[in-house]
C-alpha positions as CSV (number, residue, x, y, z in Angstrom):
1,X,36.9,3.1,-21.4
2,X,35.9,2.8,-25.1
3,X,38.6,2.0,-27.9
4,X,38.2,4.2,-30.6
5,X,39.4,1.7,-32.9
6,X,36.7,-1.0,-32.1
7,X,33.8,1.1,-33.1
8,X,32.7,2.9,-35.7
9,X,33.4,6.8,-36.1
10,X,29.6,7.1,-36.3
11,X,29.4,5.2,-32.8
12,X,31.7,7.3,-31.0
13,X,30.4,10.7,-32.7
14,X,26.7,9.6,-31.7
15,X,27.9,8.6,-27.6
16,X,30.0,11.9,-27.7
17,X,26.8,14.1,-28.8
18,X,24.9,12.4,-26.2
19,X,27.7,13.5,-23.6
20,X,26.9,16.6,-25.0
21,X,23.3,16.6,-24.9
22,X,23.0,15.5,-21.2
23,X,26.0,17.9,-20.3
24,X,28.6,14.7,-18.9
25,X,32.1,15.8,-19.2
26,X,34.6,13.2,-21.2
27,X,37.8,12.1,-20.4
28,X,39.4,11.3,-23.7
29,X,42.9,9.9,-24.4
30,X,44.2,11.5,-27.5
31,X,47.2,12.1,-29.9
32,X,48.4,15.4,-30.4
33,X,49.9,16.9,-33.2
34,X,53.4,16.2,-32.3
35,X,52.0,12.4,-32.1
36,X,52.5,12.3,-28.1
37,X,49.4,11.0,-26.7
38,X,47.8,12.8,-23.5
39,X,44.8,12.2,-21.5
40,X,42.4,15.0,-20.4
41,X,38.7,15.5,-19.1
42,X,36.6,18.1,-21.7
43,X,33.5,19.5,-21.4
44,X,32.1,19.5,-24.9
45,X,30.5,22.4,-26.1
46,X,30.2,22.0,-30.1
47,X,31.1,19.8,-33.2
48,X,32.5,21.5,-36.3
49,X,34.0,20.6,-39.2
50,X,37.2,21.7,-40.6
51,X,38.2,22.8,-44.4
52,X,40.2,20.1,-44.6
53,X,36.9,17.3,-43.7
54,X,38.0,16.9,-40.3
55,X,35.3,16.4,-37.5
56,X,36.5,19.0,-34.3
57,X,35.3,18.6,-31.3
58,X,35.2,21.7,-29.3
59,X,35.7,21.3,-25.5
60,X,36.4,22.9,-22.0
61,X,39.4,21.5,-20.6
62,X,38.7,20.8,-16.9
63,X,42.3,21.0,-16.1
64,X,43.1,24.3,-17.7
65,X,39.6,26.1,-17.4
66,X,40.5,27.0,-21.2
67,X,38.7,26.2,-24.6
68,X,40.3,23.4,-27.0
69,X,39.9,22.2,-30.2
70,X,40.9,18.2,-30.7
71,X,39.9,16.0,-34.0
72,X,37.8,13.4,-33.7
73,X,39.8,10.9,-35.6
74,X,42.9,11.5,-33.4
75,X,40.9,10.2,-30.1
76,X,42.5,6.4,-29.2
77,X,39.9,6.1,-26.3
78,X,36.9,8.0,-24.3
79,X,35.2,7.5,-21.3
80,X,32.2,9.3,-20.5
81,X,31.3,10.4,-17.1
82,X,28.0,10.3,-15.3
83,X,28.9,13.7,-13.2
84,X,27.8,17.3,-14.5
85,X,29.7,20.4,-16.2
86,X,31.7,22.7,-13.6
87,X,33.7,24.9,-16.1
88,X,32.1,27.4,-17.2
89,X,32.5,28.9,-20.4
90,X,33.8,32.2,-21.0
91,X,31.4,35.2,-22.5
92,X,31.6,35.6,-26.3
93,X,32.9,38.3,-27.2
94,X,31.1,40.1,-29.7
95,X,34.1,42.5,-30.8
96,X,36.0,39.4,-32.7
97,X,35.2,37.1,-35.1
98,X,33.2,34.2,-34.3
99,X,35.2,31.9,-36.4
100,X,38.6,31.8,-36.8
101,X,40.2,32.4,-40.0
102,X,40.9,30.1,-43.2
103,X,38.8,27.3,-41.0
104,X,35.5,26.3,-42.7
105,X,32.8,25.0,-40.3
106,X,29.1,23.5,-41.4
107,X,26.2,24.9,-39.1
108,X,23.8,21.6,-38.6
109,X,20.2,23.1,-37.4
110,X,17.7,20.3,-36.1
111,X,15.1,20.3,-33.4
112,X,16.6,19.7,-30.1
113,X,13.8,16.9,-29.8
114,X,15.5,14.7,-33.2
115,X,17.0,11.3,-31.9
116,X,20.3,11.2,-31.9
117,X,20.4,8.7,-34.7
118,X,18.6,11.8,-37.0
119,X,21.3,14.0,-35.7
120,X,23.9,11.8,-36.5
121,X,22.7,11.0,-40.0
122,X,22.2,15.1,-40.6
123,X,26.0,15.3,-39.8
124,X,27.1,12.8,-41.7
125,X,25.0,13.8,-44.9
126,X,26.7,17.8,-44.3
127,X,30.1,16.2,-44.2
128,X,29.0,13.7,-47.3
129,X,27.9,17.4,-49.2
């Protein structure tokens, strides 16, 4: 299990979009709003970031079958697994709005062939803009 706290958030955001890349679920440990901490195993299916500068993370939850939202810099500690995505995510549904409103998001377009360290950098200068 990785401490969140021992690494940088560029370290965790670049092992968390390799989860993503090669489709390993996560089991993060994480402190929610109300400042109780939980522990649950998410299948990440995109990074955004909030109006506010905040880095989201947005993720199956294996337990529920349901879509959530967490923030990166609330994770305390992650471990990534070396098994494959079983939930399946649900259809979009064209008749809403794809993003929710009063919550800003930056599209980052790149080959799917960059190295992750390009990828990382391309984040980080969007956020940095």
């Amino acid at each position: 299990m990785r401490n969140v706290s021992r690494e940088t958030t560029t370290a965790t955001l670049t092992r968390l979009i390799k989860a993503l890349d090669k489709q390993h679920p996560v089991t993060i440990t994480y402190i929610k709003a109300d400042d109780t901490t939980t522990v649950r195993t998410i299948e990440i299916y995109d990074f955004t970031v909030s109006s506010a500068g905040d880095i989201l993370i947005k993720a199956m939850d294996r337990e529920t079958g349901e879509s959530r939202t967490f923030r990166l810099d609330r994770l305390v500690a992650y471990t990534i697994h070396r098994t494959a995505y079983t939930v399946a995510r649900p259809a979009a549904d064209d008749s809403k709005p794809a993003r929710a409103t009063g919550l800003a998001t930056v599209t980052v377009l790149y080959p799917v062939d960059t190295p992750i360290a390009a990828r990382v950098q391309l984040l980080a200068d969007t956020l940095a803009a």
